[in-house]
C-alpha positions in Angstrom: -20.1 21.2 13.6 -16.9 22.1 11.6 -13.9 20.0 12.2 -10.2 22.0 11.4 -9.4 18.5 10.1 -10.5 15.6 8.3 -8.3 12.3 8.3 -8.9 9.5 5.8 -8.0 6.1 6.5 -6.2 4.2 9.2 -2.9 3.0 8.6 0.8 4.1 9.6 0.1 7.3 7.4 -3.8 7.9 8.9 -2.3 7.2 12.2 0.8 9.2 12.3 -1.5 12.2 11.7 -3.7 11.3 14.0 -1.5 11.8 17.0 0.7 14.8 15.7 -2.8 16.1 15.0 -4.7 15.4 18.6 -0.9 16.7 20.0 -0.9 20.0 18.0 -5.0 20.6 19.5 -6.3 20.5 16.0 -10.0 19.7 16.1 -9.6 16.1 14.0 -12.6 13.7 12.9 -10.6 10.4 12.2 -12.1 8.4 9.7 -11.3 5.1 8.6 -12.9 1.4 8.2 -10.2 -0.8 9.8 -6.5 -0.3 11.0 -3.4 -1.5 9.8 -3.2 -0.7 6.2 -2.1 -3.5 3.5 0.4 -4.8 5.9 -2.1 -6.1 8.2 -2.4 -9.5 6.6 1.6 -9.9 7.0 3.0 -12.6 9.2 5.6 -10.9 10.2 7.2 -7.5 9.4 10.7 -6.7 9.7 11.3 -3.3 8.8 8.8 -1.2 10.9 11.4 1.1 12.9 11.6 0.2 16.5 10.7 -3.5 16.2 12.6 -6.0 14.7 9.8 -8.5 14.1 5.8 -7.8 14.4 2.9 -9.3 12.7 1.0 -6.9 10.5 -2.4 -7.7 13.0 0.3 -6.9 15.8 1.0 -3.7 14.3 -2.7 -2.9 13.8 -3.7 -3.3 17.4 -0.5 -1.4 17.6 -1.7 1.5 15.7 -5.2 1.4 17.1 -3.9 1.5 20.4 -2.1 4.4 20.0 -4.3 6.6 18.2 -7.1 6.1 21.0 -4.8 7.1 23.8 -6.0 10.7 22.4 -9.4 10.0 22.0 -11.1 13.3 23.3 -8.4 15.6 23.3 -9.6 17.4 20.0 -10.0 14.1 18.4 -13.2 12.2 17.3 -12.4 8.9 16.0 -14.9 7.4 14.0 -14.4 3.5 13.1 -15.9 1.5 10.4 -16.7 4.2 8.2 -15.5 4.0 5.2 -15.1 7.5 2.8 -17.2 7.6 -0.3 -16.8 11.1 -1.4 -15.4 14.3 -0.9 -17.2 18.4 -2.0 -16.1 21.6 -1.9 -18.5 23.7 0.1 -18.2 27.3 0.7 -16.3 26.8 4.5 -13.8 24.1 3.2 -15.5 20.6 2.9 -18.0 17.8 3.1 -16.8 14.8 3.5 -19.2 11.3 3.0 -19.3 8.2 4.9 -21.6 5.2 4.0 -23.1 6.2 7.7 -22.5 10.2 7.8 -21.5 13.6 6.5 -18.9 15.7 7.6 -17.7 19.2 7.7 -13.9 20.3 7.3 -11.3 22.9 6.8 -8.9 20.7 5.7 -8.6 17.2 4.4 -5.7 15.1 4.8 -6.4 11.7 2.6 -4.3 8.6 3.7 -6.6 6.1 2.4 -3.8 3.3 1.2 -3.7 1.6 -2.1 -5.1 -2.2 -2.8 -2.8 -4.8 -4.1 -4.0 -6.1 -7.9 -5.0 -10.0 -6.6 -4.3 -13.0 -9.0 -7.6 -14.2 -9.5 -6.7 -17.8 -10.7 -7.5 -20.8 -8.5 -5.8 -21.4 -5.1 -4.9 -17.8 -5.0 -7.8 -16.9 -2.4 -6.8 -20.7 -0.8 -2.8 -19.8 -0.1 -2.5 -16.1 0.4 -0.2 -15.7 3.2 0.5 -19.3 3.0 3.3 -19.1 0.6 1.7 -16.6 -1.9 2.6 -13.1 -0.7 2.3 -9.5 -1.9 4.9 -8.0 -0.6 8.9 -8.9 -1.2 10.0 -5.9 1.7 8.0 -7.2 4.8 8.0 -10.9 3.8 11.0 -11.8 1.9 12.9 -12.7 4.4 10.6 -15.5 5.5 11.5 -16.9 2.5 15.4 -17.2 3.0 16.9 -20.4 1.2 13.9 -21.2 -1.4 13.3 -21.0 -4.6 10.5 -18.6 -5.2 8.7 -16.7 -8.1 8.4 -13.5 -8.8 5.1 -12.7 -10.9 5.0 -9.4 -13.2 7.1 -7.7 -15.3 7.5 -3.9 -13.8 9.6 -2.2 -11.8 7.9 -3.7 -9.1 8.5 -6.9 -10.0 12.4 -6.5 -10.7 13.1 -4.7 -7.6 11.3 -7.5 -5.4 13.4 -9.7 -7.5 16.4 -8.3 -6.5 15.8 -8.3 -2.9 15.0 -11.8 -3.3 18.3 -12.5 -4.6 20.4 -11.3 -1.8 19.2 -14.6 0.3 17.2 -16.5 -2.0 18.0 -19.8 -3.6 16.7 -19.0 -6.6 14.3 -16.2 -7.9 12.3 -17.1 -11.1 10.4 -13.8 -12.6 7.0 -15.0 -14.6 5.8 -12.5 -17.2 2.8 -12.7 -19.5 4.0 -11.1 -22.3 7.4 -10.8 -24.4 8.5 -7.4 -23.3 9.0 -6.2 -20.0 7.9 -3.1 -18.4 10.7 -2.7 -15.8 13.6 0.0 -16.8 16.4 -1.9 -18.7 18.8 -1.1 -16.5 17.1 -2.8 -13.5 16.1 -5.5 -15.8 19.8 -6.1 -16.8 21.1 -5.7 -13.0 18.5 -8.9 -12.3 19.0 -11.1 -14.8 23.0 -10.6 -14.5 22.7 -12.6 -11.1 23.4 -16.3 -12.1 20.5 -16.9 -9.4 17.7 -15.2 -11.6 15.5 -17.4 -14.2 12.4 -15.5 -16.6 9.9 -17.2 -18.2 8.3 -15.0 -20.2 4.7 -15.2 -22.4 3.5 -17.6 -19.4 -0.5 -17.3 -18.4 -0.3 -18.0 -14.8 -3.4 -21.0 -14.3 -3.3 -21.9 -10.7 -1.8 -22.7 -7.4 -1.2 -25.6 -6.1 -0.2 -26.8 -2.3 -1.2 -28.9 0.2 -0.7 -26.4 3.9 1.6 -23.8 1.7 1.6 -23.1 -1.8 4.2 -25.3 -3.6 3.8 -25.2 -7.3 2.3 -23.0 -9.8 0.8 -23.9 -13.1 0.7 -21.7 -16.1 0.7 -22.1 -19.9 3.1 -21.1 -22.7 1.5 -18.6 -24.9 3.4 -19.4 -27.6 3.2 -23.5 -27.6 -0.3 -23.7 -25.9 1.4 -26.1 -23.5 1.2 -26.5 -19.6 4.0 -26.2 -17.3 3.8 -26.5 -13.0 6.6 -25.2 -11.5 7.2 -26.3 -8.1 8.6 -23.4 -6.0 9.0 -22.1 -1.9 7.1 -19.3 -2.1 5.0 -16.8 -4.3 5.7 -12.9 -4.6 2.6 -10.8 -6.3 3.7 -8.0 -8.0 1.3 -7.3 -11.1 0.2 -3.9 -9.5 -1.9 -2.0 -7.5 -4.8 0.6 -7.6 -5.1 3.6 -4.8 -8.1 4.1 -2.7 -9.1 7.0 -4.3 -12.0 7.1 -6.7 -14.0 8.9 -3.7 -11.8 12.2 -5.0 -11.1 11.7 -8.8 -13.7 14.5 -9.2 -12.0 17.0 -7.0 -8.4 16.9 -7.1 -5.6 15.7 -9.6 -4.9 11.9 -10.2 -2.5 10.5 -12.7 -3.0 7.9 -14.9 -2.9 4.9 -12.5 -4.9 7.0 -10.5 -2.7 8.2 -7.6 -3.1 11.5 -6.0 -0.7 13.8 -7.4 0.8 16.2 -4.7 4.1 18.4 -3.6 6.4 16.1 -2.7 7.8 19.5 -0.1 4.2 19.4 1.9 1.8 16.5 0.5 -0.5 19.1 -1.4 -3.0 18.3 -3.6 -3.8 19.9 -6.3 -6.8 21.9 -4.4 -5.7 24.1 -2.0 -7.2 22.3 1.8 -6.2 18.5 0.3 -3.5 16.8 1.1 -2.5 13.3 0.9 0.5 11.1 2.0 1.5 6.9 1.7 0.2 4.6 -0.9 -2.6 6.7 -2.2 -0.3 9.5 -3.5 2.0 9.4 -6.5 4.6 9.4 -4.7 7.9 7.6 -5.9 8.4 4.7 -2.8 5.5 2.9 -0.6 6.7 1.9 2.6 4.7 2.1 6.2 7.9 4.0 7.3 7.5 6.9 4.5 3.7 6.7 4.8 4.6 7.9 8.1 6.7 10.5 7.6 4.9 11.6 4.4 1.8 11.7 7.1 3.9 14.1 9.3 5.0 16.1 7.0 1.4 17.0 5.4 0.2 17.5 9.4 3.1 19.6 9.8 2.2 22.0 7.1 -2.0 21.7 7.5 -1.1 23.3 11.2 0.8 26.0 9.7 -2.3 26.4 6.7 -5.0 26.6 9.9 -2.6 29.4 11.6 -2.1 31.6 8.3 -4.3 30.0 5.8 -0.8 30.0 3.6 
């Protein structure tokens, strides 16, 4: 069998596609391991659309929920199957799971990104119990504190300045001299009389008792230890995209993000496209994964009409 349509991944992006997809009559196989996307391990999200407060399993179910509601109507959802790579064939494409092969028109690939983990001791023992990944959905759990930022990029700065706005304090931790942030963003930070930076600091561990309350890290320069006691931990020292199943296909950049048209989610092969985390696209939010989503759907239907 030939699908019209090949879905990666289940999150806000995956999901969104799904149902424009089974609405539109496209013949879809949906494949993804799990629901939910990164944000699943959030405590609470404030920022989906429509809901002023929903836990990131909440929004999961959510999702799940949803999708299946068109189960059968020109869409086969396949769950726990994880992609592990993607041909060209002569009628569009095979796509591999670790249980089966599939063949396609059309791929669209919403397979997320990963957060880069600490790896130091207590990180495993307190994520989501004071150490977080991600300053947009959980920031506001942290109103009042004094928290740390960790990294030194864009990332880091921006989460910072969020931070700020309700924040007791925000302390940025950076592992080398120089920062990789713009200078402008830097400058806006570190003007707010709220904003601390230690910099050349190797972060060493976490401690806490129920939460994470202190971190430990040393001085590059002195060779001596420090533990900062703190409210709350925000990782921001990267993250990679889900997408070494296509590197051989289609156009990555450097960090290895899908590269695509920001006017339809192309990829650079014409019967690829990709939207959310996964692309190189310049914000990653579950609300532009969405719409991103939607917008790639929107012009896959016209593609399967025309083949333009």
């Amino acid at each position: 069998m030939i699908y019209d349509l090949a879905i990666l991944g289940g999150g806000p992006a995956g999901v969104a596609a799904g149902v424009y997809a089974a609405r539109k009559k496209i013949n879809t196989v949906f494949l993804t391991p799990d629901f939910g996307g990164q944000s699943i391990v959030s405590p609470g999200i404030e920022n989906w659309i429509g809901t002023k407060n929903i836990s990131g399993e909440d929004l999961a179910n959510q999702l799940k929920e949803h999708l299946f509601a068109y189960q059968g109507q020109g869409l086969e959802i396949r769950a726990g199957e994880r992609v592990t790579k993607i041909n060209k064939t002569a009628d569009g494409f095979e796509v591999a799971t670790e249980k089966n092969n599939y063949q396609t028109k059309t791929v669209l690939i919403t397979t997320g990104a990963h957060r880069r983990k600490l790896t130091i001791p207590g990180a495993d023992t307190f994520e989501q119990k004071g150490i977080t990944y991600c300053a947009t959905c959980d920031g506001p759990l942290f109103s009042g504190r004094n928290v740390i930022v960790i990294g030194g990029g864009n990332a880091a700065f921006e989460s910072a300045l969020q931070l700020l706005a309700y924040c007791q304090s925000v302390t940025i931790i950076h592992h080398s001299a120089e920062f990789k942030a713009d200078p402008i963003t830097v400058e806006k930070v570190l003007a707010n009389p709220k904003a601390k930076v230690i910099k050349n600091a190797e972060t060493m561990e976490i401690k806490g008792s129920k939460f994470a309350n202190a971190l430990v890290y040393k001085d590059k320069i002195t060779g001596e230890t420090h533990e900062l006691a703190t409210g709350g931990i925000f990782v921001e020292i990267g993250f990679i995209p889900t997408t070494e199943f296509a590197k051989d296909l289609i156009n990555l950049n450097p960090y290895g993000s899908i590269v695509v048209d920001p006017k339809n989610q192309r990829a650079s092969l014409t019967g690829i496209w990709a939207a959310g985390d996964c692309t190189n696209g310049l914000y990653h939010q579950n609300n532009i994964a969405a719409g991103d989503a939607i917008k790639a759907l929107e012009d896959i239907y016209i593609y399967l009409q025309t083949g333009k």
